[in-house]
N, C-alpha and C positions, 0 to 999 in steps of 0.2 A: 100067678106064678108062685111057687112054692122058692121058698126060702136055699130049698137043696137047688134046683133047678138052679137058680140067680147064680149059687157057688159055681154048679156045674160049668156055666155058660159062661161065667168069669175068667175062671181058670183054661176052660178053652180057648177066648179070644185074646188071651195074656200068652199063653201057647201061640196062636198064630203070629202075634205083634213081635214075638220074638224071633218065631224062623223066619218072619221074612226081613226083619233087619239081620241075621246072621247071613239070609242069602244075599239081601243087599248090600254090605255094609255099611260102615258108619260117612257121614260129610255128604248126605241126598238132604234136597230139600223136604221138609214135613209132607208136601203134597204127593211127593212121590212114595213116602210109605204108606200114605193115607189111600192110593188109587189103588198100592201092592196087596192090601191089606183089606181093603173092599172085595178083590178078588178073590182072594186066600178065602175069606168069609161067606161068599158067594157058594164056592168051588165045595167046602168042606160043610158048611152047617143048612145046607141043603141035603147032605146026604141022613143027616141024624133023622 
């Protein structure tokens, strides 16, 4: 994996970590933005 890719894929999954604590907000436990954020992952970098 190329070096741009690594950025690319960083900056997207920094992108998702974000909307889904903006959807969830803040005072969930780690596990629950971890199961949010599995999805989110799922749902979107399957379509790349």
């Amino acid at each position: 994996m190329t070096k741009k890719k690594i950025t690319q894929l960083s900056y997207e999954i920094t992108g998702f970590a974000i909307k889904v604590h903006k959807t969830l907000g803040p005072g969930l436990l780690e596990s629950v933005y971890e199961e949010c954020l599995k999805i989110e992952l799922v749902r979107n970098l399957n379509k790349s």
